[in-house]
PyMOL Python script that loads the backbone (N, CA, C, O; Angstrom):
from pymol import cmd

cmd.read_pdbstr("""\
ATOM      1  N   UNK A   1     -21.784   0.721  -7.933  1.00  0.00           N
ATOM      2  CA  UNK A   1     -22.076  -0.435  -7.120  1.00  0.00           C
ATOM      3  C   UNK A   1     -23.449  -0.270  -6.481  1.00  0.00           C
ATOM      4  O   UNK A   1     -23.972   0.838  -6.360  1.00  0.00           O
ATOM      5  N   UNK A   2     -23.901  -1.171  -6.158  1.00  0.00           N
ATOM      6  CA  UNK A   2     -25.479  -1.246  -5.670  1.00  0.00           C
ATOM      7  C   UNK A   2     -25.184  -1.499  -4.568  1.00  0.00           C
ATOM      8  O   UNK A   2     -26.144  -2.201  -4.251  1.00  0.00           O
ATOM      9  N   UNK A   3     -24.399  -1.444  -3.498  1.00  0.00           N
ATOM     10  CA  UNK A   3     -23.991  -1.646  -2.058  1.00  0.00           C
ATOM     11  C   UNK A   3     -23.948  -3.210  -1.822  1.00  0.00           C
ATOM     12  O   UNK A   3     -23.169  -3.540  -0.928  1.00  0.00           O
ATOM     13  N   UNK A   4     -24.711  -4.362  -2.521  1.00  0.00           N
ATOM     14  CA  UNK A   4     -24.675  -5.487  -2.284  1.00  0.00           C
ATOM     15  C   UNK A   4     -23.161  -5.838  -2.223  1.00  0.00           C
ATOM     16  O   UNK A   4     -22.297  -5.040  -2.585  1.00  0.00           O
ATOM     17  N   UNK A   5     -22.880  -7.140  -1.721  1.00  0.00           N
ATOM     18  CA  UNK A   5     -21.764  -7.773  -1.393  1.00  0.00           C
ATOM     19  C   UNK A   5     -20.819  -8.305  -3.279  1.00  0.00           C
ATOM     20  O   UNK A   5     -21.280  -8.530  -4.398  1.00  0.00           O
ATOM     21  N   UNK A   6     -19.762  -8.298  -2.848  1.00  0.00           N
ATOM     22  CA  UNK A   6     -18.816  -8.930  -4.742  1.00  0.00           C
ATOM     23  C   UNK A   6     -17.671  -9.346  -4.330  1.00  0.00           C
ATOM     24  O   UNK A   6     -17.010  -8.914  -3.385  1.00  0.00           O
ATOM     25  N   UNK A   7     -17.412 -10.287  -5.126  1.00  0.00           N
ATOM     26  CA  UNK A   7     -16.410 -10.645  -4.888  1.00  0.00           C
ATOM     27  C   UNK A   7     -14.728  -9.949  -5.270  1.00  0.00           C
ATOM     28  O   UNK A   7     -14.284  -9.625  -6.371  1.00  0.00           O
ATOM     29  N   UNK A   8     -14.297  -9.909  -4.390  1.00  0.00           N
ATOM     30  CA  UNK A   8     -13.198  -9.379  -4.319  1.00  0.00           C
ATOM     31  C   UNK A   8     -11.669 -10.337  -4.418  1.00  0.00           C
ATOM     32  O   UNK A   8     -10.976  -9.946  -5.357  1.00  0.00           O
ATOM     33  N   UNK A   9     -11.440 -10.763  -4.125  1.00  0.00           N
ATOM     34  CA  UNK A   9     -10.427 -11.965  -4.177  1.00  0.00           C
ATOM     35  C   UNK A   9     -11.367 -13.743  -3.988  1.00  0.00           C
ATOM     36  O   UNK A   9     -12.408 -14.173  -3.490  1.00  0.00           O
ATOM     37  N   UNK A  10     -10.008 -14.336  -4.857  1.00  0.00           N
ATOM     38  CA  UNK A  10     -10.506 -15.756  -5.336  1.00  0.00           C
ATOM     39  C   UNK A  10      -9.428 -16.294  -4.352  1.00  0.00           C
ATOM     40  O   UNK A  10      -8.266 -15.913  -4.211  1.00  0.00           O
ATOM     41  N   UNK A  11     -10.166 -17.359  -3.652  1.00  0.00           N
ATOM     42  CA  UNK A  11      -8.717 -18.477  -3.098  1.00  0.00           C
ATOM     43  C   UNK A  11      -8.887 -19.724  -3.190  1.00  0.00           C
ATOM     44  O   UNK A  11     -10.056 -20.111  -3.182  1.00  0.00           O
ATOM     45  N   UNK A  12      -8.135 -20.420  -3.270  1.00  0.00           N
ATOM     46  CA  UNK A  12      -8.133 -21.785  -3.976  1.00  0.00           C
ATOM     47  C   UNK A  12      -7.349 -22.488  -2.720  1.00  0.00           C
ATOM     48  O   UNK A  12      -6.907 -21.797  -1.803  1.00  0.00           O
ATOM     49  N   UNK A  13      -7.212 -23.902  -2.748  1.00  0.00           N
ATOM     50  CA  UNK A  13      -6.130 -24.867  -2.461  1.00  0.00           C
ATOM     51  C   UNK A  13      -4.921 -25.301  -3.009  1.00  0.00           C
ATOM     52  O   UNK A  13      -4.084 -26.040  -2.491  1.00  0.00           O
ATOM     53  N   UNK A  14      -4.909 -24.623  -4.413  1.00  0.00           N
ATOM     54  CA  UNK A  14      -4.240 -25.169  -5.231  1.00  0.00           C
ATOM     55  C   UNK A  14      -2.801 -24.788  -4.740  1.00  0.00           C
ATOM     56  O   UNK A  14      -2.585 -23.629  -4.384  1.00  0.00           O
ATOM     57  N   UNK A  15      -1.705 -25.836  -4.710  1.00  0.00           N
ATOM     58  CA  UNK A  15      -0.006 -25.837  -4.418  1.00  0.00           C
ATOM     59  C   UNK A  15      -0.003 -25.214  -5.720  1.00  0.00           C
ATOM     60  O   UNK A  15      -0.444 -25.468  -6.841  1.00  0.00           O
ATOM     61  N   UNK A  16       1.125 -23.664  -4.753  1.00  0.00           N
ATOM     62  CA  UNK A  16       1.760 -23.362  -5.743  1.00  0.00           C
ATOM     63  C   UNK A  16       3.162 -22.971  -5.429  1.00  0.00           C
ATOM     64  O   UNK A  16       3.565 -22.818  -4.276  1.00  0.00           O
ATOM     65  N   UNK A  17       3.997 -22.792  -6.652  1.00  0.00           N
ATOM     66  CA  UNK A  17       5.805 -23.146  -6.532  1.00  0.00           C
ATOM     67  C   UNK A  17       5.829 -21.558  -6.561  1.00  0.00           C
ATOM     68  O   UNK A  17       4.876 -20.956  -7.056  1.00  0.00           O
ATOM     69  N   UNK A  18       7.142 -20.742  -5.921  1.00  0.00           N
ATOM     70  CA  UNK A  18       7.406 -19.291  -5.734  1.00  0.00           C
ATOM     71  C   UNK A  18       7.355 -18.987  -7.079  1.00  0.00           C
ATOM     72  O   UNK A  18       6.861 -17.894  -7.353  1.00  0.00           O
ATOM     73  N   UNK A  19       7.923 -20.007  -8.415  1.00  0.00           N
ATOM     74  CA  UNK A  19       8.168 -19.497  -9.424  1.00  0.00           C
ATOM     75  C   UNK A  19       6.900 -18.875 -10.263  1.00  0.00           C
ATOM     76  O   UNK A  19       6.827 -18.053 -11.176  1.00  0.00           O
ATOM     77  N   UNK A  20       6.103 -19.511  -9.658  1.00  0.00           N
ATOM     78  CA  UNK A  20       4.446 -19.117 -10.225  1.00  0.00           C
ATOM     79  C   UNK A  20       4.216 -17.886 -10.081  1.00  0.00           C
ATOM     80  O   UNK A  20       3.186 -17.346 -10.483  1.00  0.00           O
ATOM     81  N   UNK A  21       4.920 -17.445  -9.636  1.00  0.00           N
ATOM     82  CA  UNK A  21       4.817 -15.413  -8.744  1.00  0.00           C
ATOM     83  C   UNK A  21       5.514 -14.792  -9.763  1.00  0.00           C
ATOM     84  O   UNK A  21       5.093 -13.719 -10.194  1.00  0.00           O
ATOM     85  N   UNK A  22       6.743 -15.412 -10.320  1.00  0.00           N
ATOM     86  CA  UNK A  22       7.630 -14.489 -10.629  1.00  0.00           C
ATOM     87  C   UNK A  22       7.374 -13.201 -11.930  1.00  0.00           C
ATOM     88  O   UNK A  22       7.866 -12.087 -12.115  1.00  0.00           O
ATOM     89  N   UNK A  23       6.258 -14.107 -12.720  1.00  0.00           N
ATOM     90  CA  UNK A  23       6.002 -12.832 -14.119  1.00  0.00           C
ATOM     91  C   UNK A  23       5.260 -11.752 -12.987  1.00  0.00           C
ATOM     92  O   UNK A  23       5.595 -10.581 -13.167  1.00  0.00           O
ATOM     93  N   UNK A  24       4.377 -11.968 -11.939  1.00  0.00           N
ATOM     94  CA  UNK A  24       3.767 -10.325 -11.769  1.00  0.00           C
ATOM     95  C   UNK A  24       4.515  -9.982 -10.629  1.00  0.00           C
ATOM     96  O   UNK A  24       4.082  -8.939 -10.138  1.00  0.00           O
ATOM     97  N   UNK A  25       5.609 -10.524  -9.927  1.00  0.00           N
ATOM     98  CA  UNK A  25       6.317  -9.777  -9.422  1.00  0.00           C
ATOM     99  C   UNK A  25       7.188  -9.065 -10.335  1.00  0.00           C
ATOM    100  O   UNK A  25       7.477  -7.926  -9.969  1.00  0.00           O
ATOM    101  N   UNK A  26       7.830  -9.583 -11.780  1.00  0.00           N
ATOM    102  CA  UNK A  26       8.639  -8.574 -12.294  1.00  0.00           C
ATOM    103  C   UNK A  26       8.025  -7.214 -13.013  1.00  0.00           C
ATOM    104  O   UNK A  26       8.437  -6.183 -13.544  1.00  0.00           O
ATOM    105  N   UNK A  27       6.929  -7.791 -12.732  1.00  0.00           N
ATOM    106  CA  UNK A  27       5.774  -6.738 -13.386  1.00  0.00           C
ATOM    107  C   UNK A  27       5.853  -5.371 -12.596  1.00  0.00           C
ATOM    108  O   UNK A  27       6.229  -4.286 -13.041  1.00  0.00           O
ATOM    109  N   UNK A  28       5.313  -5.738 -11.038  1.00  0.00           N
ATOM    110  CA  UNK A  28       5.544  -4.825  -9.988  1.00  0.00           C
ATOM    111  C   UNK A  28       6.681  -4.063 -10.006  1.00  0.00           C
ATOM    112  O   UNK A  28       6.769  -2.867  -9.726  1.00  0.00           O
ATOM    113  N   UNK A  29       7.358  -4.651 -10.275  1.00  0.00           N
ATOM    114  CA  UNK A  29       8.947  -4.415 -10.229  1.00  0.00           C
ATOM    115  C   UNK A  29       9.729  -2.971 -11.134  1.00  0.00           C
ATOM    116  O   UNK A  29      10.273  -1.882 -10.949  1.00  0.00           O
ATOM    117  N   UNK A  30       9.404  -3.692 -11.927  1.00  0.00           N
ATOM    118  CA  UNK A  30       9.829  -2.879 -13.885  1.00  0.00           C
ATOM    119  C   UNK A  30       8.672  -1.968 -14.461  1.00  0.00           C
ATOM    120  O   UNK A  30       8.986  -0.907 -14.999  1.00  0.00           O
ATOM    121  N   UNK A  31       7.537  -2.289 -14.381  1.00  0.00           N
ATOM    122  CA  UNK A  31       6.346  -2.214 -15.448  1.00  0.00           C
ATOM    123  C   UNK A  31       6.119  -0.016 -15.180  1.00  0.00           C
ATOM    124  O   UNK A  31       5.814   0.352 -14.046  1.00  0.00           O
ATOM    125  N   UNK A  32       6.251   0.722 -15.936  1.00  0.00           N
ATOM    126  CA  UNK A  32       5.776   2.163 -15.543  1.00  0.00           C
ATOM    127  C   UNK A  32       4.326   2.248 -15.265  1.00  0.00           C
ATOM    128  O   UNK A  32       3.830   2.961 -14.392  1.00  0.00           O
ATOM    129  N   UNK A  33       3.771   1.573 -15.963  1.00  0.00           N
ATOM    130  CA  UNK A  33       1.847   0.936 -15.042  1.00  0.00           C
ATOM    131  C   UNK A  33       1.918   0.749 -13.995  1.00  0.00           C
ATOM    132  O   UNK A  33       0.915   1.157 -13.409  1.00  0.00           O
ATOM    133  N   UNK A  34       2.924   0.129 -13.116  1.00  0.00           N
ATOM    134  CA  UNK A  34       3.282  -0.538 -11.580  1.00  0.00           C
ATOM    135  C   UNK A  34       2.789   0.864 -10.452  1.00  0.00           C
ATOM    136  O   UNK A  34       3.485   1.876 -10.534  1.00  0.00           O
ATOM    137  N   UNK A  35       1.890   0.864  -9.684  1.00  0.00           N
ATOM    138  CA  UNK A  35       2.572   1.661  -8.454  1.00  0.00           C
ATOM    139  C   UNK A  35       3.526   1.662  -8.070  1.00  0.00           C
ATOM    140  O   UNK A  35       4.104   2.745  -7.980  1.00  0.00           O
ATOM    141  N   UNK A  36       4.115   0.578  -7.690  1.00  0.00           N
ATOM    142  CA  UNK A  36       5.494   0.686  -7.052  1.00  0.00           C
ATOM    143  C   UNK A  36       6.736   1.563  -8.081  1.00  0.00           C
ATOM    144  O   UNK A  36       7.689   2.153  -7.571  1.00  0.00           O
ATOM    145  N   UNK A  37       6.565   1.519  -9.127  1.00  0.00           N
ATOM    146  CA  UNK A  37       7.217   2.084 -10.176  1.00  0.00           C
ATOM    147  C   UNK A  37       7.237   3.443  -9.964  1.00  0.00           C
ATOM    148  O   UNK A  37       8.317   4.023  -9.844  1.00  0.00           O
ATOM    149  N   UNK A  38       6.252   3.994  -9.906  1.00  0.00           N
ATOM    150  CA  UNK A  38       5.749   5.847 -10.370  1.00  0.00           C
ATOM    151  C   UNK A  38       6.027   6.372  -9.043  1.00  0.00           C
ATOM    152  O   UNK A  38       5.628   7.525  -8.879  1.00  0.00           O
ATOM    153  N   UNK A  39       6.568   5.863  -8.125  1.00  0.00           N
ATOM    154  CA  UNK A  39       6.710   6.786  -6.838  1.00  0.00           C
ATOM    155  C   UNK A  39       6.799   5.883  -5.645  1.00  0.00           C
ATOM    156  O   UNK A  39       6.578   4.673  -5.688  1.00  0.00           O
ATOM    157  N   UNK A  40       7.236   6.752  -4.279  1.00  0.00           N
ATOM    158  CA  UNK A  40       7.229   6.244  -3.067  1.00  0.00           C
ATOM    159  C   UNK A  40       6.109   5.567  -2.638  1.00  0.00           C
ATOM    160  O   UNK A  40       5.044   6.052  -3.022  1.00  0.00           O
ATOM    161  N   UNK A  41       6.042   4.404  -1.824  1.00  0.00           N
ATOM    162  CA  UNK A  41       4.726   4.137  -1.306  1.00  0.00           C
ATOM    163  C   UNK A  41       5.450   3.339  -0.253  1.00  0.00           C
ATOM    164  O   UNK A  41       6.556   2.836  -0.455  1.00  0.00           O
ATOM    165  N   UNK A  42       4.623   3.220   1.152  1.00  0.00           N
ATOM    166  CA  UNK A  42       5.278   3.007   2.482  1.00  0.00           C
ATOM    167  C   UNK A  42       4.129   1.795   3.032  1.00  0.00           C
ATOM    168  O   UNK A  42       3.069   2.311   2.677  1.00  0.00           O
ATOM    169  N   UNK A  43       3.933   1.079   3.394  1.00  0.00           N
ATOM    170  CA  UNK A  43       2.838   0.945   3.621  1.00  0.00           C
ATOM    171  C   UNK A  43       3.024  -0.392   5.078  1.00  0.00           C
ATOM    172  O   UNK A  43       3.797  -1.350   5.080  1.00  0.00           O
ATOM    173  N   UNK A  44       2.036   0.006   6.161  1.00  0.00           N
ATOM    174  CA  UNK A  44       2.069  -0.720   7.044  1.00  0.00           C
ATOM    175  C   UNK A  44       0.552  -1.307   8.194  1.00  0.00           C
ATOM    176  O   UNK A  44      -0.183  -0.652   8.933  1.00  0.00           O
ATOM    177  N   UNK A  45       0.589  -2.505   7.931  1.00  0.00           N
ATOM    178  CA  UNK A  45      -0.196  -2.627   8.830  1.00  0.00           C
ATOM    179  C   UNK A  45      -0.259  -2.818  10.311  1.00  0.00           C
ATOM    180  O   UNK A  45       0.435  -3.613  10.945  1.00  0.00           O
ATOM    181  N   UNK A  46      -1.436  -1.763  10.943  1.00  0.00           N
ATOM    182  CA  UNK A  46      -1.272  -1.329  12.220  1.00  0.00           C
ATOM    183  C   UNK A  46      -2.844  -2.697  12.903  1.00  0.00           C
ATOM    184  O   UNK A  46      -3.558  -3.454  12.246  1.00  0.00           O
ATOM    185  N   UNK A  47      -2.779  -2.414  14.485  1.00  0.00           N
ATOM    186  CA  UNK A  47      -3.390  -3.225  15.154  1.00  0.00           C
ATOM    187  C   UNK A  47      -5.127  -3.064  14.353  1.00  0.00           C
ATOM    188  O   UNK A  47      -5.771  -4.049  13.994  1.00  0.00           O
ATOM    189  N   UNK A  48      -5.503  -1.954  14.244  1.00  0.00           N
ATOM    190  CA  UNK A  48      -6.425  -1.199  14.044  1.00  0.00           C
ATOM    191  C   UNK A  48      -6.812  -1.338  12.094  1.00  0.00           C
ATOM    192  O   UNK A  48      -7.900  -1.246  11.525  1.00  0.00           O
ATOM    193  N   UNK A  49      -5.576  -1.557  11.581  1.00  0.00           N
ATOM    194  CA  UNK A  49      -5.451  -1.439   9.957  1.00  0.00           C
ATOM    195  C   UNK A  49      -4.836  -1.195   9.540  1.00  0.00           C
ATOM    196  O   UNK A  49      -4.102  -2.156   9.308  1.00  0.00           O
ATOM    197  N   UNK A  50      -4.301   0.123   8.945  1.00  0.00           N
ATOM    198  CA  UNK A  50      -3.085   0.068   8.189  1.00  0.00           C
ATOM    199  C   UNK A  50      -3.219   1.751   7.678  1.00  0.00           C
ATOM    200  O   UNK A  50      -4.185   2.479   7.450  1.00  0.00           O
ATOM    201  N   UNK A  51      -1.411   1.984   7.621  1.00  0.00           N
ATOM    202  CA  UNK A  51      -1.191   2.954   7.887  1.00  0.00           C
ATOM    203  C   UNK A  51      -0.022   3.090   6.257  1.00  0.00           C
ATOM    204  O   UNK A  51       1.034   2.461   6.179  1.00  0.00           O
ATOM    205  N   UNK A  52      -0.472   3.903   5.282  1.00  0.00           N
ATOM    206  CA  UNK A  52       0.001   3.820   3.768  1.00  0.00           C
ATOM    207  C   UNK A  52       0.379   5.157   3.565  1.00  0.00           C
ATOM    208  O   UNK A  52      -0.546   5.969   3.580  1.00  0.00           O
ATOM    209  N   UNK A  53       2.144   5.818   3.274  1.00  0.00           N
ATOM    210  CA  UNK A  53       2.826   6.940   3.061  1.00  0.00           C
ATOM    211  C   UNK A  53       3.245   6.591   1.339  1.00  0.00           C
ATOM    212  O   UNK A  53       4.007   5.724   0.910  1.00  0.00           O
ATOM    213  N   UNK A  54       2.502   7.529   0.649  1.00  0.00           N
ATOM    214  CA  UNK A  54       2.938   7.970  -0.583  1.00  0.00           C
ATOM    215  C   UNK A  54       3.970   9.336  -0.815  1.00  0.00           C
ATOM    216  O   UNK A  54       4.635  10.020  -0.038  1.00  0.00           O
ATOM    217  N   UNK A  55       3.781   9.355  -2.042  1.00  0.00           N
ATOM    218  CA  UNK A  55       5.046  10.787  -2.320  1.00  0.00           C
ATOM    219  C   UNK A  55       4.098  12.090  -1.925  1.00  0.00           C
ATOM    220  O   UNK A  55       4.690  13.082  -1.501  1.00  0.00           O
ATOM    221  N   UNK A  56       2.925  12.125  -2.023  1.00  0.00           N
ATOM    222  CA  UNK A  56       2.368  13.244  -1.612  1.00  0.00           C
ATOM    223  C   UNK A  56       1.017  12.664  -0.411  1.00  0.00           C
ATOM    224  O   UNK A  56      -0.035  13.285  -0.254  1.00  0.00           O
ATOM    225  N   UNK A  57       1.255  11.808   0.071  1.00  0.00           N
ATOM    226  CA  UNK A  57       0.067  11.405   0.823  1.00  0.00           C
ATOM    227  C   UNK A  57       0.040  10.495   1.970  1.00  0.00           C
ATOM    228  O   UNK A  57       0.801   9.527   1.938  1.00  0.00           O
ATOM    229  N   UNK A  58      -0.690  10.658   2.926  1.00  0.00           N
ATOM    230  CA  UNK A  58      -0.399   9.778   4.096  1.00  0.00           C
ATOM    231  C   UNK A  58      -2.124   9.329   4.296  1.00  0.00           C
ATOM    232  O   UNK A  58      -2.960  10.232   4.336  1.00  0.00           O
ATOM    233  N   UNK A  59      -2.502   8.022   4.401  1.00  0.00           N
ATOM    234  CA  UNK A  59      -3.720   7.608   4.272  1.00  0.00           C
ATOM    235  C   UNK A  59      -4.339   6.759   5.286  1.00  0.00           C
ATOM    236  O   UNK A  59      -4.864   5.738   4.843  1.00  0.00           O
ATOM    237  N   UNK A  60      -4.390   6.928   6.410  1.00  0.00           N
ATOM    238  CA  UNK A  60      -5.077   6.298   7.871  1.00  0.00           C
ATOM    239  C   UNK A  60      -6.164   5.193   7.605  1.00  0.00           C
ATOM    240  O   UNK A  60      -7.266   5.724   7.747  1.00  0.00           O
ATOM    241  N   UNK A  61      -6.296   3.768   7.252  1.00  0.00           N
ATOM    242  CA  UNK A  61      -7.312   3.389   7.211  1.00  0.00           C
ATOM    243  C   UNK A  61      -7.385   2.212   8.725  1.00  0.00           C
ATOM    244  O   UNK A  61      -6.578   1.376   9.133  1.00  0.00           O
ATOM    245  N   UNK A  62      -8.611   2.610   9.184  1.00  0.00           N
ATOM    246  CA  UNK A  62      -9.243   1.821  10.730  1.00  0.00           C
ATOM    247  C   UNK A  62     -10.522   1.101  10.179  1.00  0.00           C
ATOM    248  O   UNK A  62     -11.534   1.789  10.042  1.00  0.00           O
ATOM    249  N   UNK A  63     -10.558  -0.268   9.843  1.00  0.00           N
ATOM    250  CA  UNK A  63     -11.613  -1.152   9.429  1.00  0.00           C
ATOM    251  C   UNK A  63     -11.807  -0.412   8.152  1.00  0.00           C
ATOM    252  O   UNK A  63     -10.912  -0.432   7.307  1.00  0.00           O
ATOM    253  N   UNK A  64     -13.452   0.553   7.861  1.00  0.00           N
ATOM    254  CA  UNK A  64     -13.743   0.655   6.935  1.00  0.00           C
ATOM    255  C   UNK A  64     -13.766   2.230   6.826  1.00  0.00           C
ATOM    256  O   UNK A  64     -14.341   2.779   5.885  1.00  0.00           O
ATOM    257  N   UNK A  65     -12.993   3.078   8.016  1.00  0.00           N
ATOM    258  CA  UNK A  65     -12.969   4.566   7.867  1.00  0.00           C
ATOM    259  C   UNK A  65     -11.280   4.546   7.069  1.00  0.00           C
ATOM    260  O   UNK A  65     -10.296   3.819   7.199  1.00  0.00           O
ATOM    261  N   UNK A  66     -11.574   5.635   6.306  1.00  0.00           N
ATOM    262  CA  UNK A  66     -10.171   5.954   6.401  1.00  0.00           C
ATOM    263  C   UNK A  66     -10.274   7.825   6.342  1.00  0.00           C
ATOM    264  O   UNK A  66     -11.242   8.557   6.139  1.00  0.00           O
ATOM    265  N   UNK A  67      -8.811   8.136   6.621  1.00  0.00           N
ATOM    266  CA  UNK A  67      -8.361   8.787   6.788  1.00  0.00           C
ATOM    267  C   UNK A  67      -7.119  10.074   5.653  1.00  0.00           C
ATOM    268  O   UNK A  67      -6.045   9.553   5.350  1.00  0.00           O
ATOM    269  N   UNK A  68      -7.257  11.021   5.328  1.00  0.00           N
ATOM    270  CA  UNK A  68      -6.434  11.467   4.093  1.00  0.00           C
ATOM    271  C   UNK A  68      -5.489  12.860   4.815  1.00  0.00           C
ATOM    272  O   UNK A  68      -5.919  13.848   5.410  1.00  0.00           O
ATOM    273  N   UNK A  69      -4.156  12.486   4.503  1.00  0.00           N
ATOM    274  CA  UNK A  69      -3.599  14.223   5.023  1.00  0.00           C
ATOM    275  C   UNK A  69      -2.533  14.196   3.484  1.00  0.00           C
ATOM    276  O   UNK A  69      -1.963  13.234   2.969  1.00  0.00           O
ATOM    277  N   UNK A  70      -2.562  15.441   3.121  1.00  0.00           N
ATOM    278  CA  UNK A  70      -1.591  15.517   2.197  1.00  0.00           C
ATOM    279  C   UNK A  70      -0.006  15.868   2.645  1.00  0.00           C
ATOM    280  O   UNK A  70       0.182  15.923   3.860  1.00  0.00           O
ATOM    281  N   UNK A  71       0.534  15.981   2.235  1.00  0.00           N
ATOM    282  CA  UNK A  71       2.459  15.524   2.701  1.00  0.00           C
ATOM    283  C   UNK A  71       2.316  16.565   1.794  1.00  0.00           C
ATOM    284  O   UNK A  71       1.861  16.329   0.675  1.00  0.00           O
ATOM    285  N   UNK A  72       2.753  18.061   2.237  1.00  0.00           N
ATOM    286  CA  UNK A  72       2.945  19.108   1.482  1.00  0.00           C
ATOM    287  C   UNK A  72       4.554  19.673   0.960  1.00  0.00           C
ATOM    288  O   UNK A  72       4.963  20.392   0.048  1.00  0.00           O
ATOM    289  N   UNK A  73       5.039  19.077   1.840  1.00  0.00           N
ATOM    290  CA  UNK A  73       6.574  19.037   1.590  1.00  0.00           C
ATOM    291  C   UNK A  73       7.552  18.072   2.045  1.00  0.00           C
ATOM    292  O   UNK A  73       7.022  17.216   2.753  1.00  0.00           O
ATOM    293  N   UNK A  74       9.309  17.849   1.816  1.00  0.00           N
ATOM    294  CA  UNK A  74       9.811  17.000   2.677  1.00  0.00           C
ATOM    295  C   UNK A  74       9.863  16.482   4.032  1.00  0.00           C
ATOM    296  O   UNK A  74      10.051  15.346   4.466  1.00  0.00           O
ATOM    297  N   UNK A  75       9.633  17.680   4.630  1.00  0.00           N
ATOM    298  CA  UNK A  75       9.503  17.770   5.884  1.00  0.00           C
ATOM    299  C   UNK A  75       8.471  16.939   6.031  1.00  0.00           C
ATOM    300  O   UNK A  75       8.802  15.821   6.425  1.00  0.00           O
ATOM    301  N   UNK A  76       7.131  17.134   5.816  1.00  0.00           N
ATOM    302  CA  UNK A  76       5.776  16.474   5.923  1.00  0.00           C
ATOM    303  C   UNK A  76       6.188  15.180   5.991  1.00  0.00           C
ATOM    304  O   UNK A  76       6.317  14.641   7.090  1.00  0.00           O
ATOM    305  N   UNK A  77       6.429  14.562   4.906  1.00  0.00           N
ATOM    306  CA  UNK A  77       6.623  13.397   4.415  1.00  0.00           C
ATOM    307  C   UNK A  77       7.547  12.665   5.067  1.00  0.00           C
ATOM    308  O   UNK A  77       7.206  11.513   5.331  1.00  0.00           O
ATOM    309  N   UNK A  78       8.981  13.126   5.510  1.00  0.00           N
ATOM    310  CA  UNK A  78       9.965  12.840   6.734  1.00  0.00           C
ATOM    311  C   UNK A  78       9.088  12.438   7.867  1.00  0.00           C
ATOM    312  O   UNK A  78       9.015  11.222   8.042  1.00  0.00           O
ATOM    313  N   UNK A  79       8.362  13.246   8.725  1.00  0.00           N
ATOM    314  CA  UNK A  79       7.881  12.711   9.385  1.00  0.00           C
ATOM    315  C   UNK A  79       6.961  12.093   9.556  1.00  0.00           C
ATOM    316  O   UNK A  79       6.682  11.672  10.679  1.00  0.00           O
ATOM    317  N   UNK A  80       6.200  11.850   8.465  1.00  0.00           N
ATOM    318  CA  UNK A  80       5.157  10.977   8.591  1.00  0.00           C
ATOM    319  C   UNK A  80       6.097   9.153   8.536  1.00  0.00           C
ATOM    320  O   UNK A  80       5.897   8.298   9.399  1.00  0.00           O
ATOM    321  N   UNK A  81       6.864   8.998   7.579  1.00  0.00           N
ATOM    322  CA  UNK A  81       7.608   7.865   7.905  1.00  0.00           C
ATOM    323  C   UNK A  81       8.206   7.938   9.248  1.00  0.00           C
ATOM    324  O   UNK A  81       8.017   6.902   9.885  1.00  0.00           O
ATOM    325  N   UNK A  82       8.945   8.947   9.943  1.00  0.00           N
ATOM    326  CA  UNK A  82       9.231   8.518  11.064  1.00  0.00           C
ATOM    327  C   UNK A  82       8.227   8.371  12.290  1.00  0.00           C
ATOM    328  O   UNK A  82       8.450   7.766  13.339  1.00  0.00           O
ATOM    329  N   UNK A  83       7.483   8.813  12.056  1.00  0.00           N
ATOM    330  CA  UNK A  83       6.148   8.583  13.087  1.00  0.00           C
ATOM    331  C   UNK A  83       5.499   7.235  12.953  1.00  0.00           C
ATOM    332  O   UNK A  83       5.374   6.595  13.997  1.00  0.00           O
ATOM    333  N   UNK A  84       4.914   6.511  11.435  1.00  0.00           N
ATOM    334  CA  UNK A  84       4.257   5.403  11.273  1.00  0.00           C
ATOM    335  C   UNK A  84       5.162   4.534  11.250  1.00  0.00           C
ATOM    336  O   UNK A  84       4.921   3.569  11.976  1.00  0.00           O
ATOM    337  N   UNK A  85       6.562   4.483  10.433  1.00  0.00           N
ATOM    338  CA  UNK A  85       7.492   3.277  10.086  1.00  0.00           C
ATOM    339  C   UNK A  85       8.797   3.466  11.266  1.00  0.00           C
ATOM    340  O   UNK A  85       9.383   2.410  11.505  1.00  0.00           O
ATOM    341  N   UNK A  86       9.288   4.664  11.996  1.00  0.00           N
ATOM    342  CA  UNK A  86      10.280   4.402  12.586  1.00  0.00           C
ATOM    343  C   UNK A  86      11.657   4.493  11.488  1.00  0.00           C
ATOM    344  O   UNK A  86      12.664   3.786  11.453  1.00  0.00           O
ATOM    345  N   UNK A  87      11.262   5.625  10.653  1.00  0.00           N
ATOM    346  CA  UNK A  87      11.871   5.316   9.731  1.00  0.00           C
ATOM    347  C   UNK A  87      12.543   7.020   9.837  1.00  0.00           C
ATOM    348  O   UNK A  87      11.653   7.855   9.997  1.00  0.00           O
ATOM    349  N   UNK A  88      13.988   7.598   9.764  1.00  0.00           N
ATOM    350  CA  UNK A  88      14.354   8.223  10.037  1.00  0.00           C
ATOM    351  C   UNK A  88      15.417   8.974   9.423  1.00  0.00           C
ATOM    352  O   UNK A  88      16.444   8.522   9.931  1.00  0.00           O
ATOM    353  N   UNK A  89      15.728   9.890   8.592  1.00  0.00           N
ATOM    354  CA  UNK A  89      16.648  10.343   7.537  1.00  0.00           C
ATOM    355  C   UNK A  89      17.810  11.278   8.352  1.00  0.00           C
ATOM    356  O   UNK A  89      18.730  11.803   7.726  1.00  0.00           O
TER     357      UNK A  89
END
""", "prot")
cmd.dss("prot")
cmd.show_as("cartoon", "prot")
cmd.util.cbc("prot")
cmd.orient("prot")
């Protein structure tokens, strides 16, 4: 990239019906290409940005810093969901 500005997402006006979703949601869904497929992923947005727990990774992003800790074991990973999501085993 040359640092200049690109486009990143397209948005339109155009009405659209839920059913219009449904091929790349089953995609997400089923597909072994899918992230959601190949493993855990947690993901939440905080006041600041957003706060994303994978199977080996916990990823802090604030505007345009982010942040990387690796989840070295269950334990790790336990609490990183219960700390960001409130989420508790």
């Amino acid at each position: 990239m040359d640092g200049g500005w690109h486009g990143l997402y397209r948005l339109s006006h155009t009405p659209r019906r839920w059913s219009d979703f449904a091929p790349m949601c089953h995609y997400h869904q089923t597909s072994p290409k899918s992230g959601f497929t190949r493993g855990n992923v947690c993901s939440l947005t905080t006041t600041m940005g957003r706060a994303t727990i994978t199977d080996q990774r916990l990823l802090i992003t604030t505007g345009v810093e982010q942040r990387e800790a690796d989840l070295t074991d269950e334990a790790a990973w336990a609490a990183a969901l219960r700390n960001y999501r409130g989420i508790a085993f």
